[in-house]
N, C-alpha and C positions, 0 to 999 in steps of 0.2 A: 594335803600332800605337799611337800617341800619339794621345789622345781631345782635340779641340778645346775645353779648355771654360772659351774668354776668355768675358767677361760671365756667366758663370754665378752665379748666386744659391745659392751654399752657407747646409745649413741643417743644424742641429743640435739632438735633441733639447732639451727643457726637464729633462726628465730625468736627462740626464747628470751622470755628476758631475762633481770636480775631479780627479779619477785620468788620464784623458786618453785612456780605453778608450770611446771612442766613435766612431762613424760619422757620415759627414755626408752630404746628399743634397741634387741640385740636378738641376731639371727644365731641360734643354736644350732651344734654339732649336727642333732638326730634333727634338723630341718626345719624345729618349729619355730615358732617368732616368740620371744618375750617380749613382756610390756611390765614398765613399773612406773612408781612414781620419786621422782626426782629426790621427793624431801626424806622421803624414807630407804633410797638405795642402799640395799646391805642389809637391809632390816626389815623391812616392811616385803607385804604380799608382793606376787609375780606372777602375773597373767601370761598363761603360753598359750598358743591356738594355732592351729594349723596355716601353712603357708595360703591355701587359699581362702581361710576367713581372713587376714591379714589381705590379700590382694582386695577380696571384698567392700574392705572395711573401708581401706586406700580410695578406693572407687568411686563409693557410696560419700567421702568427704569429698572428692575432686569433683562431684556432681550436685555438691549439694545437700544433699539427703539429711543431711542431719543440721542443717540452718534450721534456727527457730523463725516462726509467722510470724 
């Protein structure tokens, strides 16, 4: 399914670097969160998910959760 996301406000860390391994993230109209990847913006896949998998996910990073052993 192709994700509608004219007028969307892509955003990208400040963090990132110049390498081009980064994600971008834009909150949609109908509430949801997109996720893409930087190299392929415009073109490539578009991950949308509900604002609280998004909070989630947010969480699950600022705790941790997904550092490797």
């Amino acid at each position: 399914m192709k994700i509608d996301s004219t007028g969307a406000r892509w955003r990208k860390s400040s963090h990132s670097g110049p390498d081009g391994n980064c994600v971008e993230v834009a909150f949609l109209a109908d509430g949801k969160v997109a996720v893409r990847d930087t190299k392929d913006n415009g073109f490539g896949p578009v991950l949308k998910v509900a604002p609280a998998a998004w909070d989630a996910f947010l969480n699950g990073f600022s705790s941790g959760e997904f550092n490797r052993a």
